[in-house]
N, C-alpha and C positions, 0 to 999 in steps of 0.2 A: 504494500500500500504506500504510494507517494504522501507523507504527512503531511503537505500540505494540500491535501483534498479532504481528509481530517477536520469536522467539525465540533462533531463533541463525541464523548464517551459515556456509555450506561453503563451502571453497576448491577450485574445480576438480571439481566430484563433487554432482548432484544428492540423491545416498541421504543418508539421515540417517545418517553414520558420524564420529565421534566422532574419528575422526582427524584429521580435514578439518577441525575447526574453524577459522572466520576466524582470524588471530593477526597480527601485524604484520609477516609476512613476504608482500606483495604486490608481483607484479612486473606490468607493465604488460601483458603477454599472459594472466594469470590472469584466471578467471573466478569472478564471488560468487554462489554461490546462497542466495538469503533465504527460511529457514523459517518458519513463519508457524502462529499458533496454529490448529489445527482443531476438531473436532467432541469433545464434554465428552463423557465414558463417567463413569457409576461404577460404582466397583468394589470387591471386598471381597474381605478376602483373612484367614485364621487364621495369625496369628505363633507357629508353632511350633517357631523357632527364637529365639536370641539378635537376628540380623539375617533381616531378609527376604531378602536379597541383589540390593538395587542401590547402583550409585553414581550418586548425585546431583552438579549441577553449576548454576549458576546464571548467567545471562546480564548480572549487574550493576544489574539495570531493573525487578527484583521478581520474573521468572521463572525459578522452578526447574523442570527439566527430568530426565529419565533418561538418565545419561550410559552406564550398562554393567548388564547382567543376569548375577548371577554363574551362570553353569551348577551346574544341581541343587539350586539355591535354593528357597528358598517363591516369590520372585517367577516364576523360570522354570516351576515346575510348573503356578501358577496360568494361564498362558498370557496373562494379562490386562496382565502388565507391559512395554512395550516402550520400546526407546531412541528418544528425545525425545521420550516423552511427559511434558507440562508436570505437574505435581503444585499443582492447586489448591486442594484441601481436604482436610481430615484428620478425619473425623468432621464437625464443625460448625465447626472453624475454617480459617478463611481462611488458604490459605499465600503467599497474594498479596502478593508485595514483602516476602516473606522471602530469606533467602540462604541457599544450601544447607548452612553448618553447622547455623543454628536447625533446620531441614526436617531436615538428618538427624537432631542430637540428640532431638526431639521424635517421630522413627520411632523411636529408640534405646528409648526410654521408655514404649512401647508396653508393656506386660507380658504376658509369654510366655503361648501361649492363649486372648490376645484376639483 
């Protein structure tokens, strides 16, 4: 595996769930499963709220990812938002080896009914 295609790590739990993240609590019977970037979608979505409703989470290494979809959100209605997928671009800029506050502040600033 190329590590940097390397998103995040589960502990003990193949599914993408956000509980599971690797963390420094490994005991020698645990097992890591390595998420790994997949296939690029875009996607578009009308901010008709304040926030779209995810939370964002960054892996340290430039990739931000979708840690949670808030139920009844613009992200959940759209159906297009899903947890860990990475968030590479925003328009035309690159969100590559950003860290999730810039990524969110700059979804923040999106202006309602774009």
């Amino acid at each position: 595996i190329d590590i940097r295609t390397i998103m995040f790590c589960t502990l003990n739990t193949p599914k993408i769930d956000m509980r599971y993240l690797l963390s420094g609590l490994v005991v020698y019977n645990d097992f890591i499963f390595v998420h790994v970037q997949g296939m690029v979608r875009q996607i578009s979505v009308k901010k008709d709220e304040k926030a779209i409703g995810i939370t964002i989470t960054d892996n340290g290494m430039g990739c931000c990812f979708i840690k949670r979809v808030k139920a009844g959100s613009v992200a959940e209605k759209s159906g297009n938002f899903h947890v860990g997928d990475q968030l590479v671009k925003l328009g035309e800029m690159s969100l590559v080896g950003s860290r999730h506050y810039a990524v969110a502040a700059k979804l923040r600033d999106i202006p309602i009914g774009s």
